[in-house]
Every structure is written in structure tokens, then in C-alpha cells.
C-alpha positions in Angstrom: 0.0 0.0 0.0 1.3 3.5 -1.1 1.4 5.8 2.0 0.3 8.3 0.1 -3.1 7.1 -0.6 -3.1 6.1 3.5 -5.1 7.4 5.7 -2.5 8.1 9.0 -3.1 11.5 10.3 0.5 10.8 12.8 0.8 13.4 15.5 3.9 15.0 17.2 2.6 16.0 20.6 1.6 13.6 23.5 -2.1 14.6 23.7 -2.8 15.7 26.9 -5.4 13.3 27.8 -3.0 10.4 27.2 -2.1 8.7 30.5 -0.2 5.5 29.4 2.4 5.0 26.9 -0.2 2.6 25.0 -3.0 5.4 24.6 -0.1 8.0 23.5 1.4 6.0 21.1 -1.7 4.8 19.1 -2.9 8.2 19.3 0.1 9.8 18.0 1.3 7.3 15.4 -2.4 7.4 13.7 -4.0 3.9 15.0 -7.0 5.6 16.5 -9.0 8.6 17.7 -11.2 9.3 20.4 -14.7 10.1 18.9 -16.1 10.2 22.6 -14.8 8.9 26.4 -14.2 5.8 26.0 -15.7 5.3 22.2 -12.7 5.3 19.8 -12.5 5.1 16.0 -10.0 2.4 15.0 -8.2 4.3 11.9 -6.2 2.0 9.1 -3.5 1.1 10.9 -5.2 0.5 13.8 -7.8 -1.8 12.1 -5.0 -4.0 10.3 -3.9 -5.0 13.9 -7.5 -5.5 15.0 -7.6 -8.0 12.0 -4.7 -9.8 12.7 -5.4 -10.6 15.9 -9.0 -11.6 15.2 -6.9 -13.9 12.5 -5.2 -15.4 15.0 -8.1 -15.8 17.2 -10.7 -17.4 14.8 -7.5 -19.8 14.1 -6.8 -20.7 17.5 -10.4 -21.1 18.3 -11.6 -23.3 15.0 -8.6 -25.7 16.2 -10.3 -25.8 19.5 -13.5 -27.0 17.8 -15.3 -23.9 18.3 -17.3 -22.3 15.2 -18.2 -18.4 14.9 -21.3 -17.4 14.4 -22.9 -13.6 15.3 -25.7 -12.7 17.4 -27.4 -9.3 17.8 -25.8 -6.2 19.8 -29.1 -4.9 21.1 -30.7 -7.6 23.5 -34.2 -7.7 24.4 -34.9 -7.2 28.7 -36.9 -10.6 28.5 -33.8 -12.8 28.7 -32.1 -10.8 30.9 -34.8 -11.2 33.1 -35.1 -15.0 32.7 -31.5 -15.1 33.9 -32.2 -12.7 37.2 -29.7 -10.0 35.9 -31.7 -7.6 34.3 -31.5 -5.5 37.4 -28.4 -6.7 39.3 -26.1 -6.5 36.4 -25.6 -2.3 37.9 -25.6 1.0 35.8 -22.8 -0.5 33.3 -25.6 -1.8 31.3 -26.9 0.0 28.2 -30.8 0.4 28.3 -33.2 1.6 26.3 -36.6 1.5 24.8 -37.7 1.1 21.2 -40.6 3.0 19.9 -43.3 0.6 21.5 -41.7 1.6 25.2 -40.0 -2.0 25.1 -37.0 -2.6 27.1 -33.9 -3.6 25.3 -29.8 -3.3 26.3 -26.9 -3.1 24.3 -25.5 -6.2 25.0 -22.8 -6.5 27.5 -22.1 -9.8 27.3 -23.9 -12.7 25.8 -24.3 -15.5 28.0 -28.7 -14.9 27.8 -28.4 -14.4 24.0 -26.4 -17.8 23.3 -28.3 -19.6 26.0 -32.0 -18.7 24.6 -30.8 -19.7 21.2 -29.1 -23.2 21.9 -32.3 -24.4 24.7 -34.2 -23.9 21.0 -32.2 -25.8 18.9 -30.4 -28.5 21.1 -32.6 -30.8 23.1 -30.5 -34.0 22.7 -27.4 -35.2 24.5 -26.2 -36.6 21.1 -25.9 -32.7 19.8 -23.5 -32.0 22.9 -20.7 -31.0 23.6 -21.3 -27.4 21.3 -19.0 -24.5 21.2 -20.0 -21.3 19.7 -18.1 -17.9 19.2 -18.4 -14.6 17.7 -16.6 -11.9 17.4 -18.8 -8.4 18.7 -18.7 -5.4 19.6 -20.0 -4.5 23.0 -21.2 -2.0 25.5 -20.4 -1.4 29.0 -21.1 2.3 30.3 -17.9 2.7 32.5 -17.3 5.0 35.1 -14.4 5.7 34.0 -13.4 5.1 31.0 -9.3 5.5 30.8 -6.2 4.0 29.1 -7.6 4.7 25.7 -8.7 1.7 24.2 -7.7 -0.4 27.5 -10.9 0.1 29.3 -13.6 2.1 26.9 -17.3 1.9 26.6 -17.4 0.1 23.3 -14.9 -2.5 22.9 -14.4 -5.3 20.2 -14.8 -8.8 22.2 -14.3 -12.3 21.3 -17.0 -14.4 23.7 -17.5 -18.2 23.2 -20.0 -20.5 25.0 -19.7 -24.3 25.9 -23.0 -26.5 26.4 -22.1 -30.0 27.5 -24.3 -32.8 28.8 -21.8 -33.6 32.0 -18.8 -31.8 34.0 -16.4 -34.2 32.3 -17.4 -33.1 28.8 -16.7 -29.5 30.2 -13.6 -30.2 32.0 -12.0 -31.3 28.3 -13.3 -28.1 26.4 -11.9 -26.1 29.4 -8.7 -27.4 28.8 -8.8 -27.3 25.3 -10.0 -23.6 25.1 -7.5 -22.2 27.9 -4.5 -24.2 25.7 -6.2 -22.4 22.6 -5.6 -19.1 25.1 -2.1 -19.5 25.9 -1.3 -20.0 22.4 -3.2 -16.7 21.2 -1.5 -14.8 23.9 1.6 -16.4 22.5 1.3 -15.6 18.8 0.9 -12.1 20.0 4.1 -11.7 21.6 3.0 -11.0 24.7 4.9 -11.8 27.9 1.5 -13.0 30.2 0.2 -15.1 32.9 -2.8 -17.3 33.3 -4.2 -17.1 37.0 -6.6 -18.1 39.2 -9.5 -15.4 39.2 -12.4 -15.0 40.6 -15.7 -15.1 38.6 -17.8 -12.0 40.1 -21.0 -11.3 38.7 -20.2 -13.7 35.8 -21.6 -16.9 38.2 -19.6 -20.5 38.2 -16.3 -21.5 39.3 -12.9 -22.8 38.5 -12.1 -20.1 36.3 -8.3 -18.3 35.0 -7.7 -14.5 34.0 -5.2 -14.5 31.3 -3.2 -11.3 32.5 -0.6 -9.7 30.5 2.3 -8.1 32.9 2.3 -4.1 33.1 3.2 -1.6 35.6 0.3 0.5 34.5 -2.4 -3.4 35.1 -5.6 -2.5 37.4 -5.0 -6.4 38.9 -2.4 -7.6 40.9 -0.7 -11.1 40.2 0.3 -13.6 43.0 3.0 -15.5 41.5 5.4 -18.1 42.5 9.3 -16.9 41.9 10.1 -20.9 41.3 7.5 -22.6 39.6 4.1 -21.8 37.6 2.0 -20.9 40.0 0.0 -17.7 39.2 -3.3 -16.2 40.7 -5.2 -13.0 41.1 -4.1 -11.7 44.1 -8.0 -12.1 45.5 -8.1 -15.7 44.7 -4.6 -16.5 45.7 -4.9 -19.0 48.8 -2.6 -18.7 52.1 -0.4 -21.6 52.9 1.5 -21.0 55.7 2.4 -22.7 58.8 2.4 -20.5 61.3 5.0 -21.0 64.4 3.4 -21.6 67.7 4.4 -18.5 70.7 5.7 -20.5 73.9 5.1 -17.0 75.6 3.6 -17.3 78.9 -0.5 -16.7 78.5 -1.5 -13.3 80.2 -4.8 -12.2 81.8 -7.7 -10.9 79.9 -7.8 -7.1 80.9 -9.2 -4.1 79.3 -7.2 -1.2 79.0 -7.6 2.6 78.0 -6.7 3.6 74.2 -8.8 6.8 74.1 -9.4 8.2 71.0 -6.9 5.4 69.2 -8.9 3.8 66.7 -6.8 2.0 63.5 -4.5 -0.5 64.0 -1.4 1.5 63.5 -2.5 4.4 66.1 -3.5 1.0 68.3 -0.4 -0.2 68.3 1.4 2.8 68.6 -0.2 3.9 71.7 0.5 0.6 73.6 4.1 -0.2 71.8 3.4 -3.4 70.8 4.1 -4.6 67.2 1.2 -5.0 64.7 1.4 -8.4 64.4 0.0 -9.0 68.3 -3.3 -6.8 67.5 -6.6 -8.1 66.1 -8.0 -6.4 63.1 -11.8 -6.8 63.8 -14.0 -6.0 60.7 -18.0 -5.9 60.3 -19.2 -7.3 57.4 -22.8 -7.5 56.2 -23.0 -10.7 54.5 -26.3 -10.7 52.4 -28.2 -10.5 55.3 -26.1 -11.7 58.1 -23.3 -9.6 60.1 -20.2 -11.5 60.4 -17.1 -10.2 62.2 -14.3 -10.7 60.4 -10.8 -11.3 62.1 -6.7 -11.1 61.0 -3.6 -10.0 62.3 -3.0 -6.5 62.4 -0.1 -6.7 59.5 -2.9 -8.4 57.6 -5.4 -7.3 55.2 -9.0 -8.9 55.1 -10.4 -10.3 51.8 -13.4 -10.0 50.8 -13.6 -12.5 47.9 -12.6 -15.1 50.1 -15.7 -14.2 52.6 -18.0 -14.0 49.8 -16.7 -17.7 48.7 -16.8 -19.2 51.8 -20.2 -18.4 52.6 -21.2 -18.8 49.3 -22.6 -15.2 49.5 -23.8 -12.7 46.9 -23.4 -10.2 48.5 -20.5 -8.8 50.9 -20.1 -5.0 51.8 -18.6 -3.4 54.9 -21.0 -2.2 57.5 -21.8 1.3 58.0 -20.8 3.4 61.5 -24.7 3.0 62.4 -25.1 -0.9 61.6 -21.6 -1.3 63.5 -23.4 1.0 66.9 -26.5 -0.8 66.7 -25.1 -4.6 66.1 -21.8 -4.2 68.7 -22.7 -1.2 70.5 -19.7 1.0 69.2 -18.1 2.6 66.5 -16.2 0.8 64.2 -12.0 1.4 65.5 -13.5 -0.3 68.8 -14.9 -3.6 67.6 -13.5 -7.2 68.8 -14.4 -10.7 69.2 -15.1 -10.9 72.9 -18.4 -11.9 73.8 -20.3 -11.1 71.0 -23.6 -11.7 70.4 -24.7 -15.5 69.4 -26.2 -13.7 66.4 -23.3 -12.6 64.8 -20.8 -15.1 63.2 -17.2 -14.7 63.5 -15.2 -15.9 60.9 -11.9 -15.2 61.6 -8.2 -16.2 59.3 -5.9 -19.0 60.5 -3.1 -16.9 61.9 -5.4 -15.2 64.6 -5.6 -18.7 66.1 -2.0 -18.9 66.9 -2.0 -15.5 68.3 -0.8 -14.9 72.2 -1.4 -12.3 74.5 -2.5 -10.1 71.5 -4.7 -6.5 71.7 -8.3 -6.4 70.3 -11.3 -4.3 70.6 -13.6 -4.0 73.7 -16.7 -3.1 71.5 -16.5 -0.2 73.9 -15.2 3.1 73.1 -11.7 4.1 74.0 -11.1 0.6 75.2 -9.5 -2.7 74.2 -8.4 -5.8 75.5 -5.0 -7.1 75.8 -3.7 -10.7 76.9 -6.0 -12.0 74.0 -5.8 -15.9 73.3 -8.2 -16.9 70.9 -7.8 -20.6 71.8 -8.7 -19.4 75.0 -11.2 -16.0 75.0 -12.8 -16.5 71.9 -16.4 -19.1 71.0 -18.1 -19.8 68.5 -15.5 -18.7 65.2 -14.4 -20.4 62.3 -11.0 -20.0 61.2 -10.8 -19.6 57.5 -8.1 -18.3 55.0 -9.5 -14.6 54.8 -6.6 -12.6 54.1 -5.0 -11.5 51.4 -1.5 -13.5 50.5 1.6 -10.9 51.2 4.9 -11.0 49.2 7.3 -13.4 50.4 4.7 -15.8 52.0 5.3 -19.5 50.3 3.6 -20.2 47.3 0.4 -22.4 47.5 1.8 -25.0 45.5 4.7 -25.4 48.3 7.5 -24.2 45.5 9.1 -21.0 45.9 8.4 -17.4 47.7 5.2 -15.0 46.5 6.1 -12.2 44.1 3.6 -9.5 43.1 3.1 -8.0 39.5 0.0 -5.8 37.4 -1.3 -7.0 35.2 -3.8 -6.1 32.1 -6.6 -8.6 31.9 -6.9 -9.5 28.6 -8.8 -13.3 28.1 -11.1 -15.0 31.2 -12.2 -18.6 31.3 -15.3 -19.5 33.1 -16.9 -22.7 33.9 -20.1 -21.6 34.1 -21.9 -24.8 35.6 -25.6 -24.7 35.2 -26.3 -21.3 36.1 -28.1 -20.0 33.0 -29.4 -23.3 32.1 -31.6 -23.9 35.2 -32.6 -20.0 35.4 -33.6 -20.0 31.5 -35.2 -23.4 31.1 -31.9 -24.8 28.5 -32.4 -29.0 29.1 -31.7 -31.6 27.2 -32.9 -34.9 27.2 -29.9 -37.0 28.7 -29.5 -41.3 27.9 -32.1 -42.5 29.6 -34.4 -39.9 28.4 -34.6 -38.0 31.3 -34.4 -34.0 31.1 -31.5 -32.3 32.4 -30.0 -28.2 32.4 -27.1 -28.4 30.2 -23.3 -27.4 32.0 -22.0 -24.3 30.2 -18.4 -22.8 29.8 -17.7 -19.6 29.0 -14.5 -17.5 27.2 -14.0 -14.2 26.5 -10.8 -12.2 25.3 -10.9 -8.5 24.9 -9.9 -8.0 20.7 -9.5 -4.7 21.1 -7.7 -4.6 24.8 -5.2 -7.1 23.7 -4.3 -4.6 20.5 -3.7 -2.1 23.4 -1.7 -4.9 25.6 0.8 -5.2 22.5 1.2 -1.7 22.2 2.1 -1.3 25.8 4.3 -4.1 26.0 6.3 -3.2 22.2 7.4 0.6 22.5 10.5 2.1 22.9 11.2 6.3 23.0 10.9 6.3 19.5 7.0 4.4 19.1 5.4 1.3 18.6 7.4 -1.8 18.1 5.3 -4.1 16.9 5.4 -8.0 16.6 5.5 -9.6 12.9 2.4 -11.3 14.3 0.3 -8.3 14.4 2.3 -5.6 12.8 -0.1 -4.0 10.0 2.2 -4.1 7.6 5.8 -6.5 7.6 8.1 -3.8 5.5 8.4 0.0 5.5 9.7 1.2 1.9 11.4 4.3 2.7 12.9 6.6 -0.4 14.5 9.5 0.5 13.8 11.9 -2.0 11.2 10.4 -4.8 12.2 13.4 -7.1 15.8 11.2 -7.8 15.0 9.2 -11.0 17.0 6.4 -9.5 15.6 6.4 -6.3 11.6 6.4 -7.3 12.6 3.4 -9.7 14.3 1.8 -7.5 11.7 1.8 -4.7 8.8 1.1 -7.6 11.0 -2.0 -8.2 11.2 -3.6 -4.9 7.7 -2.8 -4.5 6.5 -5.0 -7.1 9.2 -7.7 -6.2 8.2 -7.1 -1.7 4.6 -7.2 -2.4 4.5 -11.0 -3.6 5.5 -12.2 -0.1 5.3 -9.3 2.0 3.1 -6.7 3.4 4.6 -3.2 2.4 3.8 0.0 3.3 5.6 2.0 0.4 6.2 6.1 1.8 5.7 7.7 -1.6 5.2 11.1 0.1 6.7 14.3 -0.9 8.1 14.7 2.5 11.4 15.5 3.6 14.0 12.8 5.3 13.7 13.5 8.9 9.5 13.4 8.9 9.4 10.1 7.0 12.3 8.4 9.3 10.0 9.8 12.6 7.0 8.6 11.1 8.5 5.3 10.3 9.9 5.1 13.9 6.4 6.0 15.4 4.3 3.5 13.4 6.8 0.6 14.2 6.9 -1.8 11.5 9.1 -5.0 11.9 11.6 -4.0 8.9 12.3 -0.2 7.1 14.4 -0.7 3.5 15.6 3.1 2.9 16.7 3.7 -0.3 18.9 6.9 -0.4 22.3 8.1 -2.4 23.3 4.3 -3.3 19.8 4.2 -5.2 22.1 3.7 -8.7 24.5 1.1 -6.9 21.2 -1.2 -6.4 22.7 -0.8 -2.2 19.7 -0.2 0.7 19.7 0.1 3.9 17.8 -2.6 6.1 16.9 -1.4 9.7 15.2 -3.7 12.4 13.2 -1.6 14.6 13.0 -4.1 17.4 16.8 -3.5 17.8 18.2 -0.7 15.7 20.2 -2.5 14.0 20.8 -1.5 10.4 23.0 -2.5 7.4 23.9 -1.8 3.9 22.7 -4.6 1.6 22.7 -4.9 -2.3 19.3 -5.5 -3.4 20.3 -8.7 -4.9 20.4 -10.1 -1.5 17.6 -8.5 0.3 14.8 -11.3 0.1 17.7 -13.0 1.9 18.3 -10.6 4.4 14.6 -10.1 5.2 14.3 -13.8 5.9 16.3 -13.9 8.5 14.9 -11.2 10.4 11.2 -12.3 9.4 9.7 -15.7 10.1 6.7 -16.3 8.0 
């Protein structure tokens, strides 16, 4: 393609609404343009690496055994309130009405959608196992849209769904989808990590975030230094054997903290370390209170709670709930003879506590000589914290290291949560009817074009993989006014095109704005053809390394090949 007739309106300013080095770069080097927050126009450039990584999606995917089809953006309320999520999905949904005040969403996701459409057409064990996938564009009103194209209101999405007649049948496709995962993530270039997750509003369990490593990642990745352990840091479970204190047990006794209410002001006051205080917590669990427990240096988890219980719901009581359930305000609560009606649910290393400080449920006053073994009834010890850097790794190989990450693909097995709520059965081998078990797998298209972009930069621009790159080879004549040079470049045009993608700068502009713009788009390989035009002698210049050389054009299919794999 002639540059010239190219569409790539590059900029030389950082806009100033550009946070991340992603959002800058695609901005600046003409990939795309904000039409609205968080709705973005993917220009040519930026569409070419949309396309190849929906190339290498639909290919990983078919080898799975999944087949694309496409099903409608705008979603009518009826399914959504079959499922039960009409309401509880929260203000990120889309709504709206058509002419005949009919409720209708632009879809968010698809589970409804594919569900209502298979429990019509499959009602046979002998049609199952089915994937389906498409490729869509969808709708999520953010808060706060931010990152450019990392987390905007539209996004391209690649969803598939998995109906099976048993959890063995699921357990295969799982495996088979989240291999089909790692190699996408591969073919991309991207340095990544599949983790445990959680699976949120989503429903089901046993489910992995595919997580690309950046400083600028919302998430943060628990991950084994020594072996291949990774998990959200919300999922990731606490292994450790905690030493047992042969300190002397003290007395229970109250003692006067006035106006200390955090942890840190706690322990403070009375000089002890943080480890020896209680970190109480009120939790309204759907519609119980629970008092949540760790050690002071220790950070409650509220994933873990909502697990445990199996709850929908778990939010942090209010000052008033706190008053009116313990008698006191919230830096004052503790374990100690609290009401039958409240459950305390409290994390492993609390148990092995001696002598430690809690709350008195009394203002200005706490406890010391706490021994849980001792002073404490009716709790359940639970892992409820969140895992720390340097605790073991779960798998019992190697110390915890932290890392952000971008989430860019999610695997879900889904169970029979949309089947039972929407009616999907099938009839099983002794004809009996059954809801099918679904699977569910999503990768963000457009997120992961954004991933690559903030992974493969440099001062200069984008860096992109051969994978994904829009095109492999940047023609660059110096001055297209020299006879020799035009015809030159026309020739290895013609002779680059059969094997290659080429972006061919034909543009009456001078040196240093084609080499910037050249820089700034990124392309694996630039071919300049300059003073030596007549001599048939180029220069080739990898823009992963910067390394460049003078070749005669007789051996530049050569040279190209061992700098590009095809």
C-alpha cells in the first residue's frame, strides 16, 4: 500500500489526555481517535492490527473446535430477566426502549443471548458437547473510561460459549480452550500469565484470568518466583504454617486507648508490634453480620468471605449498623463476647496469636492478653486474608512475588447457572431431562491490540510483533524526485509485495518526517533507499533492535528472511 493514498493523520505532541504510553502511542502514530470517552475510531493502521489478531483468534479457536457465528448487539430485557440479571447486572448496562416503550440493552455480554438460542435448537445429549463464538462489539457504560482503548465503553470482544451434557465433557473443552488461550496470547508476543480469578457477577467457578504483565495493570498477580503458580491476588490461597508463641499466657484485661482507633494508632499507643493486635472487621454478609478477624499486619479479603459463605453479596457495614449490632463505633470492635447472632469468621493466623490487643466493643477501650484458643467461641477459622509478598507459594514451591497485570482473556466454567434460570435442558441417555453445564470465554480483541502496544514501545514508538504488525516492511525513499531512487523503490515494491506486506512512503516529504513517522508506526523492517539508489545498495533497519545495514538488493529477500519468520 502507497502511503500516500493512506489514511494516517500521525501526531507530534503527547495529547494531553493520554495517561499510558499505549494510549499515546496509538494516538500519536495514527492507529486511533477518540470520537467520545471511551468510544474510539479504529483508523487504518489500527484496524490491520484489530484483524490480525482476530486472524489469529478465529484460528486458535476453530482448532479448538469452536465455530463463529454472530448474534445481535441490542438484547431484548426478557432474557435478561429470565436469567435474574436484568437488574443486578448495575448502571454499566446500556438500556433503552424502542418506539413501543419496550426494554432492550446493548448487550454487554452474551451468556442470555447464546443460551436462549441453543435451549431452542439443542434438546439432545447426542448434539452435545457445542461450542459457539463470535466476534462483537460490545457495551459497558464505565465509570471511568481511561487507558484509551484499554478500558472504553465500546470494545471489540471475542466471547464463546460451551454446552455439555456432563462436567467431564466441560472439563475437556476447558482445557482445550484455555490451551487455545495461551497459544493466542503467545502468537501475539506478549509476555503474560494465566491465574486463578475470581468469577464476580459472571456466576460459576474454576475459572483463569489470562493477565498480561504491566506496571500500569488495574490487577495484581500472586505468582510463584520458582515454579508456575499464578493467581489474582483475590483468589490467591494462604499456605503457611504459622510457628506456635511459647510465651507465657497473660490475663484478659481491658485497657484505656482513648481516641486510638486504627490499628497502626493502636499499636502505637501501647508499643506493641502489629502483628500482636486483632484487626476486627463488620461485614454484612447478604443479610447476616459477620465479624471478620486477621492479624493486624494483615489485610481482610473480601472475595474469600463472599466464597466461603457462598454469599452474593459482601459489603462493609456502616458506623450505624456497627453501633446498633456491637454497641460501638467501628476502631473499637472485637471478638469478645459477642452476640450469638453474629458469626465470627476469623483467618488462620489469629488462632495462633498470644497475648494479642483487640477491641472491647466499647469506646476508648481494648483488650489485651487476647488468646483466641482461650477467649474466643463460636468462630471459624478460614483463609480470609490476602497472600503478602514473600509468603510461600500455595503449590509449596518458591516465595510470592507480586506483579500488574492487564486482563486481557477470562475462562469460566459456568456450571448450570443460565441453564436452570432460563429453562436450556436436554434430554440426557435414559431420556430423562437435564439443564445443560455451560463454559464460558472471552478475550478482549481490542484490549489485547492495546496490551501489545504497551508491552512493544521504545522512546521512539510502537514496536510491533510480525504477528500483528499492520504491515511487515516499511519502503522508505529518500527523495522520490531522484529518477534512481523512485525506480528503484517502484521495483522492490513489485518484487516485496508478492511475499510481504509493504507500506511503500511515496510522500513528498522530507527525510527526517518520513524516518519519525517510520519510527512512530513501528513496522518490523524499514528498506531506505537513499544516495546508493544507482548502486542497487539499501539500507535494512530492524526496529526491534536498531540495528541497520547496507545490503545490495540482490540479496535483500535474503536478508529479510532472517529477520522475518513467515
Amino acid at each position: 500500500m502507497k502511503q500516500s493514498m493512506m489514511f494516517i493523520p500521525t501526531l507530534r505532541e503527547i495529547p494531553s489526555d493520554a495517561d499510558v504510553r499505549s494510549h499515546q502511542l496509538l494516538l500519536r502514530a495514527g492507529f486511533v481517535r477518540q470520537n467520545a470517552a471511551g468510544v474510539y475510531s479504529f483508523l487504518p493502521l489500527g484496524k490491520k492490527v484489530l484483524q490480525k489478531v482476530e486472524k489469529i483468534v478465529r484460528e486458535e479457536m476453530e482448532r479448538a473446535g469452536a465455530v463463529e457465528l454472530l448474534m445481535p448487539a441490542l438484547q431484548q430485557a426478557e432474557l435478561w430477566q429470565e436469567s435474574g440479571r436484568w437488574y443486578s447486572y448495575g448502571p454499566e448496562m446500556m438500556r433503552m426502549q424502542d418506539r413501543h416503550n419496550r426494554d432492550f440493552a446493548l448487550g454487554p455480554t452474551h451468556e442470555e443471548m447464546i443460551t436462549s438460542l441453543v435451549r431452542d435448537e439443542i434438546n439432545s445429549y447426542k448434539k452435545l458437547p457445542l461450542t459457539l463464538y463470535q466476534i462483537q462489539t460490545k457495551f459497558r457504560d464505565e465509570k471511568r473510561p481511561r487507558f484509551g482503548i484499554l478500558r472504553g465503553r465500546e470494545f471489540l470482544m471475542k466471547d464463546a460459549y460451551s454446552f455439555h451434557a456432563n462436567h467431564e465433557s466441560l472439563d475437556e473443552v476447558y482445557e482445550k480452550l484455555f490451551q487455545a488461550y495461551s497459544n493466542i496470547f503467545s502468537r501475539c508476543g506478549l509476555d503474560f500469565r494465566a491465574v486463578i480469578a475470581d468469577s464476580g457477577a459472571m456466576g460459576g467457578k474454576d475459572t483463569h484470568e489470562f493477565m498480561v504483565l504491566s506496571d500500569i495493570g488495574e490487577d495484581t498477580i500472586a505468582y510463584s518466583d520458582s515454579s508456575s503458580f499464578a493467581a489474582n491476588i483475590e483468589m490467591a490461597p494462604v499456605i503457611v504454617n504459622y510457628e506456635v508463641s511459647h510465651e507465657a499466657e497473660a490475663q484478659l484485661a481491658k485497657v484505656d486507648t482513648p481516641n486510638q482507633h486504627s490499628i497502626e494508632e493502636v499499636s502505637k499507643f501501647l508499643s506493641v508490634p502489629k502483628e500482636k493486635c486483632i484487626k476486627s472487621m463488620l461485614f454484612k454478609v447478604d443479610d447476616q453480620y459477620v465479624l471478620v478477624l486477621v492479624r493486624g499486619d494483615h489485610e481482610v479479603n473480601d472475595i474469600k468471605i463472599k466464597n466461603i459463605l457462598e454469599a452474593s453479596v459482601v459489603e462493609l457495614a456502616t458506623p450505624k449498623e456497627a453501633k446498633e449490632v456491637l454497641g460501638c463505633t467501628i476502631g473499637s470492635l472485637g471478638p469478645v463476647g459477642v452476640p450469638s447472632s453474629v458469626c465470627i469468621l476469623s483467618d488462620h493466623a489469629v488462632k495462633f496469636m498470644v497475648n494479642g490487643i483487640c477491641g472491647a466493643n466499647e469506646e476508648g477501650m481494648h483488650f489485651s492478653g487476647v488468646n483466641p484458643l482461650r477467649d474466643l467461641e463460636n468462630i471459624q477459622y478460614e483463609d480470609v486474608r490476602f497472600i503478602q509478598e514473600g509468603d510461600p507459594s500455595p503449590d509449596g514451591k518458591g516465595k510470592v512475588v507480586f506483579a500488574k497485570g492487564i486482563e486481557v482473556g477470562h475462562v469460566f466454567k459456568l456450571g448450570t447457572r443460565y441453564s436452570e434460570a432460563m429453562n436450556a435442558t436436554f434430554l440426557d441417555e435414559n431420556g430423562k431431562s437435564r439443564p445443560m453445564i455451560m463454559g464460558c470465554y472471552g478475550i478482549g480483541v481490542s484490549r489485547t491490540v492495546a496490551a501489545i502496544a504497551e508491552q512493544f514501545n521504545d522512546e521512539n514508538g510502537l514496536v510491533w510483533p510480525r504477528s500483528v504488525s499492520p504491515f511487515d516492511l516499511h519502503l522508505v525513499p529518500i527523495n522520490t524526485k531522484q529518477e534512481d531512487q523512485k525506480e528503484l523503490s517502484d521495483k522492490l515494491y513489485e518484487l516485496l509485495t508478492k511475499d510481504y506486506e509493504v507500506l511503500y512512503d511515496d510522500r513528498m516529504e522530507r527525510p527526517g518526517v518520513k524516518f519519525a513517522d517510520s519510527d512512530l508506526i513501528g513496522l518490523p523492517i524499514r528498506i531506505t533507499v537513499g544516495k546508493r539508489a544507482a548502486e542497487g545498495i539499501v539500507e535494512v533497519k530492524i526496529r526491534q533492535t536498531g540495528e541497520s545495514m547496507e545490503i545490495n538488493t540482490e540479496n535483500l529477500i535474503e536478508t529479510i528472511e532472517k529477520f522475518i519468520v513467515k
